[in-house]
Structure formats: C-alpha cells, structure tokens
PDB file of N, CA, C and O in Angstrom, chain B, residues numbered from 101:
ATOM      1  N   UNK B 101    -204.074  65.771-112.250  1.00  0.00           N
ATOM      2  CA  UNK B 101    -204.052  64.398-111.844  1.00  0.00           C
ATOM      3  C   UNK B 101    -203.138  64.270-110.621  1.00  0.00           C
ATOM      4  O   UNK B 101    -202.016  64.771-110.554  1.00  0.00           O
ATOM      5  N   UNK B 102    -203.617  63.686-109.845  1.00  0.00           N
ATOM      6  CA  UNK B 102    -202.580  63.248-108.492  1.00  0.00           C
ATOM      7  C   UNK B 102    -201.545  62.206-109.071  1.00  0.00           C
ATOM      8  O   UNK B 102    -201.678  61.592-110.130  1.00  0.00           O
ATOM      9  N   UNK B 103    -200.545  62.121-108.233  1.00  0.00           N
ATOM     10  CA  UNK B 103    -199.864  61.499-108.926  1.00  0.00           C
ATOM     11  C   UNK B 103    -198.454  60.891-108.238  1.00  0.00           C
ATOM     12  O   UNK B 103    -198.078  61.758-107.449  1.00  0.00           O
ATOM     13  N   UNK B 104    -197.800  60.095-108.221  1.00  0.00           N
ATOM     14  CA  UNK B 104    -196.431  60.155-107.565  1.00  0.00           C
ATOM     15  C   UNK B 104    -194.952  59.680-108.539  1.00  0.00           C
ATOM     16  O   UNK B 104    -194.624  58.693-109.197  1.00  0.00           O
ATOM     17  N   UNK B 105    -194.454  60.752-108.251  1.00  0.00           N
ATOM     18  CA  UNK B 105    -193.011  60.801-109.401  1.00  0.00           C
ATOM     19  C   UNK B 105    -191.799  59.889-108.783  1.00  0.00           C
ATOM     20  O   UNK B 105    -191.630  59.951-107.565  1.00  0.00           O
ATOM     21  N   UNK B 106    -190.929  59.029-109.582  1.00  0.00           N
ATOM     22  CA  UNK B 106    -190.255  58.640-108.910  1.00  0.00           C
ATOM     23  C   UNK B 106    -189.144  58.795-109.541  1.00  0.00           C
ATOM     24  O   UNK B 106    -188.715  58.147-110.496  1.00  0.00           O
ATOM     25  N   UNK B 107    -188.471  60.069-108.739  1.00  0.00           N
ATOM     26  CA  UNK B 107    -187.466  61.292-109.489  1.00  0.00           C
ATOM     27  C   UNK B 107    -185.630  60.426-109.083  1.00  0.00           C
ATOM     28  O   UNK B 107    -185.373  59.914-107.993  1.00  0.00           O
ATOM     29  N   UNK B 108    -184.771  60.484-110.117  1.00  0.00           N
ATOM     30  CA  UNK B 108    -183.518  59.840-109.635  1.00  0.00           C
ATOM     31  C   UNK B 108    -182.895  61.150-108.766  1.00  0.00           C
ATOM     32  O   UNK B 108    -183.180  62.179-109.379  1.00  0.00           O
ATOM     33  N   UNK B 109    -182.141  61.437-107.540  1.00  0.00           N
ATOM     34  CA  UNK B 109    -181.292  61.957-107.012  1.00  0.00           C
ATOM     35  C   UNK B 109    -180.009  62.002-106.972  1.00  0.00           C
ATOM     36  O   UNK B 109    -179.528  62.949-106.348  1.00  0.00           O
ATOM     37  N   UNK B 110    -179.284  61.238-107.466  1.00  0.00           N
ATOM     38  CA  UNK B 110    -177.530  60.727-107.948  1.00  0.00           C
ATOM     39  C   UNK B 110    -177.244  59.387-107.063  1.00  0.00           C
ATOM     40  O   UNK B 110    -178.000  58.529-106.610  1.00  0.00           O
ATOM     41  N   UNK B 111    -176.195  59.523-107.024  1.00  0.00           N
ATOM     42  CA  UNK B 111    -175.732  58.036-106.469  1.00  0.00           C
ATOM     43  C   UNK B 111    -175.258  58.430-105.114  1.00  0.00           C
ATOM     44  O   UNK B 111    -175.099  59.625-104.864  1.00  0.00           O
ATOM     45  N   UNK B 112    -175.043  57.599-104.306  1.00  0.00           N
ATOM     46  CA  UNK B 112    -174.613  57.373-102.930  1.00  0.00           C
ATOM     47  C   UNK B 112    -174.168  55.943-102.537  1.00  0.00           C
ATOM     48  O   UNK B 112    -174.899  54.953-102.555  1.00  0.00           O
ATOM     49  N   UNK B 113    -172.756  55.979-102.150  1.00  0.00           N
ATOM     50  CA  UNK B 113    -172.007  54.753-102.215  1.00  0.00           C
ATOM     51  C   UNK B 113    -172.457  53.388-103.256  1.00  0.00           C
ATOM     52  O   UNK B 113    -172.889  52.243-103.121  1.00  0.00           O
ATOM     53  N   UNK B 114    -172.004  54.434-104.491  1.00  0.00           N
ATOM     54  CA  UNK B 114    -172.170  53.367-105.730  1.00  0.00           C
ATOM     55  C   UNK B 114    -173.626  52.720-105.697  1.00  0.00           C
ATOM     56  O   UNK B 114    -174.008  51.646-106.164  1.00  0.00           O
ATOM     57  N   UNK B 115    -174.177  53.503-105.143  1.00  0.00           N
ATOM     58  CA  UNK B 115    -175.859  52.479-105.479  1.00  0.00           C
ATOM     59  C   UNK B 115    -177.296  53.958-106.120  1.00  0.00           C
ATOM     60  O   UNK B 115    -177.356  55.161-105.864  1.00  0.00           O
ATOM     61  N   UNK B 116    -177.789  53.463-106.588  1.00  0.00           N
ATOM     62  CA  UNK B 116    -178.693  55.228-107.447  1.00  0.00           C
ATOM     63  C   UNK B 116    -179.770  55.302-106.080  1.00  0.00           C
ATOM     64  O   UNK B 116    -180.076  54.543-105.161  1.00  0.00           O
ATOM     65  N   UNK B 117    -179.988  56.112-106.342  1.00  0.00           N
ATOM     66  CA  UNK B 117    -180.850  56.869-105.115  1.00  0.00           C
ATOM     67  C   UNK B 117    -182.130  57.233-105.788  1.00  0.00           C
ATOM     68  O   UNK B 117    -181.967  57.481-106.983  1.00  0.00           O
ATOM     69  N   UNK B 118    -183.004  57.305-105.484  1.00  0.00           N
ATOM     70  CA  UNK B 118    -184.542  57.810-105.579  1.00  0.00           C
ATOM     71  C   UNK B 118    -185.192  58.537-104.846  1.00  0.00           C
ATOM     72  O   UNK B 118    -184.635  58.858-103.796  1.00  0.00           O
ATOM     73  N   UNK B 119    -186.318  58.964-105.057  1.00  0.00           N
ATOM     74  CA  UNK B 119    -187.353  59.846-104.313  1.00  0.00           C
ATOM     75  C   UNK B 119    -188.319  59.648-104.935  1.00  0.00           C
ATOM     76  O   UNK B 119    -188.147  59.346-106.116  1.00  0.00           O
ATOM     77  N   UNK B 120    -189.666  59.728-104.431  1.00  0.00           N
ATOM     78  CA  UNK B 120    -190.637  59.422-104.579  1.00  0.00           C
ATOM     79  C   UNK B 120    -191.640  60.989-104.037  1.00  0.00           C
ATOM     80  O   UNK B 120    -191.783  61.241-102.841  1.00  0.00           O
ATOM     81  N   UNK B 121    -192.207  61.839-105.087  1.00  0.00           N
ATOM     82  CA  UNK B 121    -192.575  62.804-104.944  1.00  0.00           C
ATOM     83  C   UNK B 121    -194.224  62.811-104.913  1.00  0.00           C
ATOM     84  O   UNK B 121    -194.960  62.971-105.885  1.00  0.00           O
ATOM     85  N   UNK B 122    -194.492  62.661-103.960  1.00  0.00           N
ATOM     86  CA  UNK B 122    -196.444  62.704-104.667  1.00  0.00           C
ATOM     87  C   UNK B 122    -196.663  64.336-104.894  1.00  0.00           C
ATOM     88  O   UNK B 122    -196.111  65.272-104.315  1.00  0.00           O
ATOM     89  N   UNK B 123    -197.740  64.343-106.022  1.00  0.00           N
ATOM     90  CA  UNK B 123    -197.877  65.463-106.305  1.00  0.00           C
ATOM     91  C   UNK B 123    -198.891  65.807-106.792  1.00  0.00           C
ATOM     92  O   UNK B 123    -199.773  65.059-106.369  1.00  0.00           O
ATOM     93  N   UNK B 124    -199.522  66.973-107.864  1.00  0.00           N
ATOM     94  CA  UNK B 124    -200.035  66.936-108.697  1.00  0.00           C
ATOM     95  C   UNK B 124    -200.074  67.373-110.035  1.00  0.00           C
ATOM     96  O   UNK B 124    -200.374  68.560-110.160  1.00  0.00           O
ATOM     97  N   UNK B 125    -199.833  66.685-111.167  1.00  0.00           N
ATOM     98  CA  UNK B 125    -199.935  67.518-112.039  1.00  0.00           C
ATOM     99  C   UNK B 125    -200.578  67.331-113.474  1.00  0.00           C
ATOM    100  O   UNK B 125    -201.106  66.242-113.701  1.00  0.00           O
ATOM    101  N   UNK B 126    -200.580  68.421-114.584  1.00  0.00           N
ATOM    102  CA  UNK B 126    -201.864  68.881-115.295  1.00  0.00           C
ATOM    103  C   UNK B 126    -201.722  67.666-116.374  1.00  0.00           C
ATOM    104  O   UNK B 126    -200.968  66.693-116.415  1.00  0.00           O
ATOM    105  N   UNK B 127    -202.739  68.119-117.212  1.00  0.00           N
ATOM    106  CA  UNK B 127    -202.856  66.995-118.415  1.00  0.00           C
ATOM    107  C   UNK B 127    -202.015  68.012-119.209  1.00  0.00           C
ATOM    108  O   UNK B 127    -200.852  67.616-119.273  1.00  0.00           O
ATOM    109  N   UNK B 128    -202.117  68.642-119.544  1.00  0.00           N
ATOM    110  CA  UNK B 128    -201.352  69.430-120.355  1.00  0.00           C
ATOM    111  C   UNK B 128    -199.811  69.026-120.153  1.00  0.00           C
ATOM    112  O   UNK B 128    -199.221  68.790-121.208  1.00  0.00           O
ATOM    113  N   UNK B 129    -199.159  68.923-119.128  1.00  0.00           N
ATOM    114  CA  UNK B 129    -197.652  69.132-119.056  1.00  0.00           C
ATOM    115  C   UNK B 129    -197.403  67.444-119.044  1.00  0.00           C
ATOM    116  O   UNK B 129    -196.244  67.118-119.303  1.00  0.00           O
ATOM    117  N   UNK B 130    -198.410  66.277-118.757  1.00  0.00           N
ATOM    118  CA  UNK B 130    -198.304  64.842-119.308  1.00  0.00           C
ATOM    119  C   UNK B 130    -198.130  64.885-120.985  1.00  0.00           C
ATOM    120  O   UNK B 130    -197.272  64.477-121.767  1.00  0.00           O
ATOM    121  N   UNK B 131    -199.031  65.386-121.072  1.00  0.00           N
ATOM    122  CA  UNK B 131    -198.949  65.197-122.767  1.00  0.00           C
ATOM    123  C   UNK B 131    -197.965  65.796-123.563  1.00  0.00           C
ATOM    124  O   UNK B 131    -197.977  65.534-124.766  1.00  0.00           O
ATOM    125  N   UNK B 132    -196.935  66.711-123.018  1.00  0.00           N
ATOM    126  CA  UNK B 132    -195.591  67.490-122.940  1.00  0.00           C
ATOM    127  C   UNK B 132    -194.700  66.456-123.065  1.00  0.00           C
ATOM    128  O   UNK B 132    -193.960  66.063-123.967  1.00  0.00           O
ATOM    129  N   UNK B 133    -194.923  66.145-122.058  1.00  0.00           N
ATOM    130  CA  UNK B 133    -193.852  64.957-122.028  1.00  0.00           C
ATOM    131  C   UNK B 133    -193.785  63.935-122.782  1.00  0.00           C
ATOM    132  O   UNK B 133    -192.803  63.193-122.797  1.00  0.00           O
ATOM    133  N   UNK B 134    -194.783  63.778-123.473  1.00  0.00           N
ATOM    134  CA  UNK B 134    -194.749  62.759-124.513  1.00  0.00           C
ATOM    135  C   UNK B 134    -194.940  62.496-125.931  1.00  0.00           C
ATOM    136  O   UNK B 134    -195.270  61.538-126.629  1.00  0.00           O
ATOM    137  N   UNK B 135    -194.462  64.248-126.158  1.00  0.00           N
ATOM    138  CA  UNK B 135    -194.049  65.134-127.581  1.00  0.00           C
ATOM    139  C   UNK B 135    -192.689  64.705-127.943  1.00  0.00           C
ATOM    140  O   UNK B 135    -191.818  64.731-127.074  1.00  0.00           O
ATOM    141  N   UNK B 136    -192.416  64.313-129.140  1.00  0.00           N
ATOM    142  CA  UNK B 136    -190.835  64.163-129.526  1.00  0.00           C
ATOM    143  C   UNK B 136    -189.729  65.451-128.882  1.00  0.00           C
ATOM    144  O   UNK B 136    -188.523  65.204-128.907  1.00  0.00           O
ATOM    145  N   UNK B 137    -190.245  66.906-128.278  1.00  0.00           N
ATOM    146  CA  UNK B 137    -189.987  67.980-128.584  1.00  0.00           C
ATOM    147  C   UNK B 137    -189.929  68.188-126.899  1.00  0.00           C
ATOM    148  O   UNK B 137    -189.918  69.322-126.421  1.00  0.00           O
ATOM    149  N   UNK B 138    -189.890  66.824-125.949  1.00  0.00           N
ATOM    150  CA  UNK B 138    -190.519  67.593-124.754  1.00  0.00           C
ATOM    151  C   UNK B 138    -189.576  68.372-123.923  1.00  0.00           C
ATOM    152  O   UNK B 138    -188.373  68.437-124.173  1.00  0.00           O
ATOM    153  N   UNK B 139    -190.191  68.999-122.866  1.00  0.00           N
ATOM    154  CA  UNK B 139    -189.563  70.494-122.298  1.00  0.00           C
ATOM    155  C   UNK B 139    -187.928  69.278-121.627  1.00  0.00           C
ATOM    156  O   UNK B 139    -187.518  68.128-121.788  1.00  0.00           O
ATOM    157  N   UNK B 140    -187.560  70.502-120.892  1.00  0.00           N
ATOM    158  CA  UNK B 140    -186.459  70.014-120.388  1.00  0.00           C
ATOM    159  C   UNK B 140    -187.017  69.808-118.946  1.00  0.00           C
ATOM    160  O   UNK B 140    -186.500  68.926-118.260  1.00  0.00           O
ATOM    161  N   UNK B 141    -188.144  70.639-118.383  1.00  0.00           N
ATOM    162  CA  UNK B 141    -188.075  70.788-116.601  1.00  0.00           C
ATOM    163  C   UNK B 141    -189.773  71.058-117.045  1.00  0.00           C
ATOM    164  O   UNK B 141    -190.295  71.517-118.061  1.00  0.00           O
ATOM    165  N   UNK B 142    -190.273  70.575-115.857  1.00  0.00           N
ATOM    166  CA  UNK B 142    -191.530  70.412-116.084  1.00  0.00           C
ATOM    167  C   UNK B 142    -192.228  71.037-114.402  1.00  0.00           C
ATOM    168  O   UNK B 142    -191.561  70.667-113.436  1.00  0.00           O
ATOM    169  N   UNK B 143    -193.316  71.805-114.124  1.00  0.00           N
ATOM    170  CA  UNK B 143    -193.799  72.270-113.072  1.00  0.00           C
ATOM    171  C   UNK B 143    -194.999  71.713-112.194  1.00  0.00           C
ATOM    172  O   UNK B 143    -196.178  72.042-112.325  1.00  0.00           O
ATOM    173  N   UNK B 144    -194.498  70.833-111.299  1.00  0.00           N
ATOM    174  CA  UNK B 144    -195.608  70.455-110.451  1.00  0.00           C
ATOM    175  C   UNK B 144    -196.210  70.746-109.324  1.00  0.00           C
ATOM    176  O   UNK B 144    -195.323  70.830-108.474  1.00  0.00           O
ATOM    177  N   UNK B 145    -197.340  70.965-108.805  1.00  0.00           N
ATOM    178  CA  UNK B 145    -197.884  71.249-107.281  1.00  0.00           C
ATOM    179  C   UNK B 145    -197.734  69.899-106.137  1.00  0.00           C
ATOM    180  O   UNK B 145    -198.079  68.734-106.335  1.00  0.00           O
ATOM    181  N   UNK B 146    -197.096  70.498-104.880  1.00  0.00           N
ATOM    182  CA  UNK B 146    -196.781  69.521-103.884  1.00  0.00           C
ATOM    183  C   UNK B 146    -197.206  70.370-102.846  1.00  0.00           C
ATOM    184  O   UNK B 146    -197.798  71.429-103.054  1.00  0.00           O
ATOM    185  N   UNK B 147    -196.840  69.813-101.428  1.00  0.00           N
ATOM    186  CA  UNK B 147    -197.561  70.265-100.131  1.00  0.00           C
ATOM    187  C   UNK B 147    -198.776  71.073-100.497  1.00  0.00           C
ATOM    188  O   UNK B 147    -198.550  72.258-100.250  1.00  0.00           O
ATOM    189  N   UNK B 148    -200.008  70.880-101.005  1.00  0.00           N
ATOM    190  CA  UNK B 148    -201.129  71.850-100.784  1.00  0.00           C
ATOM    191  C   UNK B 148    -200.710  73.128-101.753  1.00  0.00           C
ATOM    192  O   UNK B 148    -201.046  74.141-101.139  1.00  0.00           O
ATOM    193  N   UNK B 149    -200.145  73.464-102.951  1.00  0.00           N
ATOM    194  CA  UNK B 149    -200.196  74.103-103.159  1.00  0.00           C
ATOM    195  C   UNK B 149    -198.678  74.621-103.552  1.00  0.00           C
ATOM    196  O   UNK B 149    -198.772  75.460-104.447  1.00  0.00           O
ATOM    197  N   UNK B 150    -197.632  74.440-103.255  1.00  0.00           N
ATOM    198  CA  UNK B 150    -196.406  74.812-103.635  1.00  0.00           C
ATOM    199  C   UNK B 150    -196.076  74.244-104.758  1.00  0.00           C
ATOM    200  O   UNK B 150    -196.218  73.052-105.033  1.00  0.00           O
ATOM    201  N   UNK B 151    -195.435  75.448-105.721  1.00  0.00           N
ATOM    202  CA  UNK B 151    -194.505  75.224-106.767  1.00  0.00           C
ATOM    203  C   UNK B 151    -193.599  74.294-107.366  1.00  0.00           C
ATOM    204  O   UNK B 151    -192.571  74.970-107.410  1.00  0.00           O
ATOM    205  N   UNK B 152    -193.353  73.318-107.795  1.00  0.00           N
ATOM    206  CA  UNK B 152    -191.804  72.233-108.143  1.00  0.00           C
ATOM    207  C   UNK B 152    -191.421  72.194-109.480  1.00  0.00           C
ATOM    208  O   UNK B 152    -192.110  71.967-110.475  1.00  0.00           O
ATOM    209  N   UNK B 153    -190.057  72.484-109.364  1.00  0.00           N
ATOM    210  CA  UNK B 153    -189.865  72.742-110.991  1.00  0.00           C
ATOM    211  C   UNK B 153    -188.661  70.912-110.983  1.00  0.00           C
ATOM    212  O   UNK B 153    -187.856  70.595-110.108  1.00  0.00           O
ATOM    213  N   UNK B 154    -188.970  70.221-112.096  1.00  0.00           N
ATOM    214  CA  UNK B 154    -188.194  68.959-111.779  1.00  0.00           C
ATOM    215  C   UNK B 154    -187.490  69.144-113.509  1.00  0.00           C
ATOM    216  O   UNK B 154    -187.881  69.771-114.493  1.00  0.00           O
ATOM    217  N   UNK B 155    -186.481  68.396-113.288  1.00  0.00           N
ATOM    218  CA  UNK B 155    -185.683  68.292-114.754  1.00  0.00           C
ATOM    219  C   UNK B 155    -185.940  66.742-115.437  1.00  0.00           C
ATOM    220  O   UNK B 155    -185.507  65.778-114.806  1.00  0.00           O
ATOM    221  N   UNK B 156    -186.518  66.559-116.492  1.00  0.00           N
ATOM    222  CA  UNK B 156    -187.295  65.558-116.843  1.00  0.00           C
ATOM    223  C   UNK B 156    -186.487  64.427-117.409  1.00  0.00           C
ATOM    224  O   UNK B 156    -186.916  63.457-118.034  1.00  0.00           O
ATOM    225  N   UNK B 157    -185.240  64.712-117.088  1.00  0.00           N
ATOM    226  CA  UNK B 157    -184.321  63.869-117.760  1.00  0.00           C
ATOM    227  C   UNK B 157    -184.110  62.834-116.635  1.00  0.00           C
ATOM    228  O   UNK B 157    -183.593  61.772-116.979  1.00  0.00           O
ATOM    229  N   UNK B 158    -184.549  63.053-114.911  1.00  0.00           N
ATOM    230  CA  UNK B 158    -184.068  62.275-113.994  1.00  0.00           C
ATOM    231  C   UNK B 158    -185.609  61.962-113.836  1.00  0.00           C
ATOM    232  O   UNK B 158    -185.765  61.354-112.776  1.00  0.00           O
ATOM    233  N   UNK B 159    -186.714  62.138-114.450  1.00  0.00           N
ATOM    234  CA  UNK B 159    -188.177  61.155-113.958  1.00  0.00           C
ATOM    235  C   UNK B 159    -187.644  59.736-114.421  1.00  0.00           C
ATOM    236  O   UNK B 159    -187.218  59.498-115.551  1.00  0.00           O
ATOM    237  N   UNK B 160    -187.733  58.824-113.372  1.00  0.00           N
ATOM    238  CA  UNK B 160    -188.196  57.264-113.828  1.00  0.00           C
ATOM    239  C   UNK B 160    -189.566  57.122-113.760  1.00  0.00           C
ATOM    240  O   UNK B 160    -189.460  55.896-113.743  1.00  0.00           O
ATOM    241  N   UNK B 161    -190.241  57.217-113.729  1.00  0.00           N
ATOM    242  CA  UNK B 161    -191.410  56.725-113.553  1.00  0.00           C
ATOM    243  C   UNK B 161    -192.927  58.167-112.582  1.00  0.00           C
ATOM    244  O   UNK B 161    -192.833  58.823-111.545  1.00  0.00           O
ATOM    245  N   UNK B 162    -193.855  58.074-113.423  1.00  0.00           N
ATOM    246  CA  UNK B 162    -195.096  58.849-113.018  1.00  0.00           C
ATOM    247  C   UNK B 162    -196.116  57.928-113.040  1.00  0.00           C
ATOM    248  O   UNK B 162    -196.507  57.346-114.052  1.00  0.00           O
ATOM    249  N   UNK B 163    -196.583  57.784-111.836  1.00  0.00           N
ATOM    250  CA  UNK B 163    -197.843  56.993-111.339  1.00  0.00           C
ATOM    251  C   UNK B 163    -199.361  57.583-110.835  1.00  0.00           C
ATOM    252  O   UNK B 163    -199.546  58.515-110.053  1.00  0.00           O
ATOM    253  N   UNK B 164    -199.859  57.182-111.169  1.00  0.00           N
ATOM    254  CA  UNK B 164    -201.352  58.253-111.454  1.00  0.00           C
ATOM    255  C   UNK B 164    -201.677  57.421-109.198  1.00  0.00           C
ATOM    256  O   UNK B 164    -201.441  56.369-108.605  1.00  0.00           O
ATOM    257  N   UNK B 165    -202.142  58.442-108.948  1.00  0.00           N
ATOM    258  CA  UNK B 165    -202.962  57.980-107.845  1.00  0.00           C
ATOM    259  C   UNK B 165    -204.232  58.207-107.545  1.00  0.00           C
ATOM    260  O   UNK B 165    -204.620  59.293-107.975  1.00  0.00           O
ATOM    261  N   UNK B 166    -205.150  57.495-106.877  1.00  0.00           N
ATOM    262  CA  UNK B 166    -206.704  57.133-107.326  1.00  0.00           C
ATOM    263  C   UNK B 166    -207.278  57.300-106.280  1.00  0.00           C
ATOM    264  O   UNK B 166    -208.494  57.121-106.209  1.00  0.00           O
TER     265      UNK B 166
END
C-alpha cells in the first residue's frame, strides 16, 4: 500500500517536530502493528525502492495514499 507516515523526530525549541515519510508498505507489517504483540521497528520501501527501518513507538499517524 502507498502510503504516508507521519513519524515524530524529537523536539526543537520546546515545540515536537515531525516528518512526513511517503512510502510503501505491506499488508502484512499493517496488520503487525495492530497485534497486542506488535514489533518494535517496522520495514518500509521509500525512494523507488530503498530500505527504512522506523521504530513504531514514534509513528503518529499512517495514511493510505490513492
């Protein structure tokens, strides 16, 4: 599924920071995530094809894109 993550980065002068990752990733590692049991870091495809390993504790938000 295409998709865009909107991953926290830490803070910067007392205000939270974001990123916004478009990406893609599987049904399998959605439905991971929404196991009582889910992983800690989860693996997505970005630029055409590259690797991303993200830590699932800083996702706010995954948005399907159409």
């Amino acid at each position: 599924m295409n998709a865009t993550i909107t991953y926290f980065i830490g803070v910067s002068r007392e205000e939270e920071q974001f990123a916004k990752i478009s990406c893609v990733i599987s049904q399998e590692t959605l439905d991971k995530l929404l196991e009582q049991d889910a992983p800690k870091f989860i693996k997505i495809i970005v630029n055409d094809g590259e690797l991303m390993f993200l830590q699932t504790d800083n996702i706010n938000n995954i948005q399907q894109e159409f």
